[in-house]
Backbone as numpy.savetxt, mean C-alpha at the origin, in Angstrom:
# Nx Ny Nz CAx CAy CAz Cx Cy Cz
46.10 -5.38 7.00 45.66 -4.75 8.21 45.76 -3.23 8.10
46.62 -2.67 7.37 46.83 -1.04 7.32 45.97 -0.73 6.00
45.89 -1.17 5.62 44.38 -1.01 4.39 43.09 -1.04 5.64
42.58 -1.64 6.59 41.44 -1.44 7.46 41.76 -0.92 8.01
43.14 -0.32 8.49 43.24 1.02 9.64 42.63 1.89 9.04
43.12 2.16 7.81 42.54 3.79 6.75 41.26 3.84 6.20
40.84 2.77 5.74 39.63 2.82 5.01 38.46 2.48 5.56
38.55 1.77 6.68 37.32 1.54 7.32 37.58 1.51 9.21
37.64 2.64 9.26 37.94 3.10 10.87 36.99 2.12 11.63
35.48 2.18 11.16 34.45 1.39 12.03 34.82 0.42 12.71
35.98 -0.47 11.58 35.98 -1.72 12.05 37.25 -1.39 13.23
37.83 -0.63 13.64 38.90 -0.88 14.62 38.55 -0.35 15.70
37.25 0.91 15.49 36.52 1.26 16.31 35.61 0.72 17.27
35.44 -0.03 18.02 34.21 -0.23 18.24 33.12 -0.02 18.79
33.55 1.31 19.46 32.50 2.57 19.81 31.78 2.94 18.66
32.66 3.39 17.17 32.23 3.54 16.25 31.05 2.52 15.87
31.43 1.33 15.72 30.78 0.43 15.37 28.95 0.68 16.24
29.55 0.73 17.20 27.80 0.76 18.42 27.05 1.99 17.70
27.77 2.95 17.11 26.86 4.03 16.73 26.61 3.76 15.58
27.19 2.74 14.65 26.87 2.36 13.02 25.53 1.75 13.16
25.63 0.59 13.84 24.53 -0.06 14.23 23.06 0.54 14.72
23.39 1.93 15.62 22.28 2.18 16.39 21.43 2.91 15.04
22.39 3.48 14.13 21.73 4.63 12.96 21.27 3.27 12.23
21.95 2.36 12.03 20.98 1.32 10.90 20.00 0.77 11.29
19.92 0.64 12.64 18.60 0.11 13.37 17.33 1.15 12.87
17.78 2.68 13.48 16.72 3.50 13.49 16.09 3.66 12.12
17.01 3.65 10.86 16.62 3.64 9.74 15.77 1.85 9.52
16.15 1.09 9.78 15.15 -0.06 9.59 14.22 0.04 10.10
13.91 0.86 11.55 12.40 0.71 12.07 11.81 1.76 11.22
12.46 2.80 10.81 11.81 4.06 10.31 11.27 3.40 8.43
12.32 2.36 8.11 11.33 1.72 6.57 10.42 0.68 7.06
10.65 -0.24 7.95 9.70 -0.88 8.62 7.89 0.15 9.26
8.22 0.87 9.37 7.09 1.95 10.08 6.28 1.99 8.54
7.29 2.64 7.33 6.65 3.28 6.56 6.13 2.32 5.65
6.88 0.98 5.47 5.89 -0.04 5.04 4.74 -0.44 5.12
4.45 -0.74 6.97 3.20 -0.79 7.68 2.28 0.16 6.72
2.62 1.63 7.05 1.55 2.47 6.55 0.85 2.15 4.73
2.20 1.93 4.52 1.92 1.55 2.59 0.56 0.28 2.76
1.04 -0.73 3.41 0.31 -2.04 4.18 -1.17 -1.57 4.28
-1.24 -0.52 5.03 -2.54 0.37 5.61 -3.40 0.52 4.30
-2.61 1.49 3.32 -3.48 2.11 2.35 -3.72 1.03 1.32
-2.93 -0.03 1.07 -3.43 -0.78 0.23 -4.78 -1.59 0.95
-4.15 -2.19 2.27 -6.08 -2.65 2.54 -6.99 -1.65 2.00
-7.27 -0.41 2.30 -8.15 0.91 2.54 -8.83 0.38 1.10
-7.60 1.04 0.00 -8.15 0.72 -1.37 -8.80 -0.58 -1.63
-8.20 -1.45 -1.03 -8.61 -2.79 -1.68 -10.42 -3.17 -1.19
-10.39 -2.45 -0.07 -12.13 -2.55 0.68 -12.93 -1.52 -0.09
-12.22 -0.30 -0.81 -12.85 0.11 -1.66 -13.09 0.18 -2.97
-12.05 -0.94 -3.04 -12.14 -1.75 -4.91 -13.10 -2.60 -4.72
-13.60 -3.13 -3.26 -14.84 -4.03 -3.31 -15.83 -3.41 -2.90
-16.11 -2.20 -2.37 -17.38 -1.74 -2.48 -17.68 -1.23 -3.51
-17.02 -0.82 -4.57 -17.33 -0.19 -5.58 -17.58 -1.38 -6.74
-17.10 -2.45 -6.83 -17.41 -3.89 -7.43 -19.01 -4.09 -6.32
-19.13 -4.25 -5.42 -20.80 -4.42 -5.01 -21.47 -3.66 -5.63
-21.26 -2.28 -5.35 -22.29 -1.50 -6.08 -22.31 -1.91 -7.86
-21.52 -2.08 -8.46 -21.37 -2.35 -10.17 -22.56 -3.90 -10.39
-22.20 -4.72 -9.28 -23.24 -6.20 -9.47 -24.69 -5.58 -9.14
-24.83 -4.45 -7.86 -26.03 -4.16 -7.63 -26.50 -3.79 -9.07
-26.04 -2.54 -9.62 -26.59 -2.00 -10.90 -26.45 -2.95 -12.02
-26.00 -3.81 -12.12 -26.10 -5.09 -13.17 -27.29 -5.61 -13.03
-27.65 -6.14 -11.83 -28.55 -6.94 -11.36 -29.99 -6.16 -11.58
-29.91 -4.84 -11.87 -30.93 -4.09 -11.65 -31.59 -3.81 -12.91
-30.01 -3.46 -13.97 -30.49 -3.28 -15.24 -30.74 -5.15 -15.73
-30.54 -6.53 -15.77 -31.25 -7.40 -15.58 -32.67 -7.28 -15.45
-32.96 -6.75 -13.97 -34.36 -7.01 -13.91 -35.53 -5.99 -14.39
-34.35 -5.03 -15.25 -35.18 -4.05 -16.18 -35.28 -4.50 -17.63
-34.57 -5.13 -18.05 -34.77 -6.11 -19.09 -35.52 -6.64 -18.90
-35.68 -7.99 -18.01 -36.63 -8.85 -17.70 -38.13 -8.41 -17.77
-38.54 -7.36 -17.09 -39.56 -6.34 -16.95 -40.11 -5.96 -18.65
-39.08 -6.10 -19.43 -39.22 -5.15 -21.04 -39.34 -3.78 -21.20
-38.42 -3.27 -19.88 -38.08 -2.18 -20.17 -36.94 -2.04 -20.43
-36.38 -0.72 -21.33 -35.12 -0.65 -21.65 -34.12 0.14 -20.90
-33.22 -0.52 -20.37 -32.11 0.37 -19.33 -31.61 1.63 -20.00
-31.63 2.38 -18.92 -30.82 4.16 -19.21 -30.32 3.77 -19.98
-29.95 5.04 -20.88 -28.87 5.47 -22.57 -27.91 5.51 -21.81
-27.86 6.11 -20.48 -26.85 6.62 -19.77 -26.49 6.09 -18.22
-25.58 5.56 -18.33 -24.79 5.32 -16.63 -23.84 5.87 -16.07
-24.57 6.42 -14.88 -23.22 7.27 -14.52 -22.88 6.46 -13.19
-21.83 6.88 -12.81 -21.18 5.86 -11.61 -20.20 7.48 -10.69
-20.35 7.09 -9.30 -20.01 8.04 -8.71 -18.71 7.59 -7.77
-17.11 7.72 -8.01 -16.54 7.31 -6.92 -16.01 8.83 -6.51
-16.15 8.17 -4.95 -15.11 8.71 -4.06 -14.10 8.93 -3.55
């Protein structure tokens, strides 16, 4: 018992204790918040890892039907991200 008087006041405190709690709360909503946002940007990217995969099938599909045609597709492809 005199080893938790000295070393860990919180626990004999328990005013202390209400304010341990209130700071660990605020820090969980505050990594909880910043998760969400992480959450956010990975959708963002991920809708723009698939528009940029549409556009790659469009230009597949295109140089296809430039083959097909017997013409020969650009020397050169350039691709534009944003």
């Amino acid at each position: 018992m005199e080893y938790l008087r000295s070393n860990h006041l919180e626990l004999m405190n328990p005013d202390r204790t209400e304010e341990v709690k209130s700071v660990a709360g605020e820090v969980n909503g505050d990594l909880k918040l910043e998760i969400c946002g992480l959450k956010l940007q990975m959708c963002e990217l991920k809708a723009q890892l698939g528009q940029m995969m549409v556009k790659m099938m469009e230009g597949k599909e295109e140089i296809k039907q430039e083959i097909a045609k017997g013409n020969k597709p650009p020397a050169v492809v350039t691709c534009n991200i944003c």
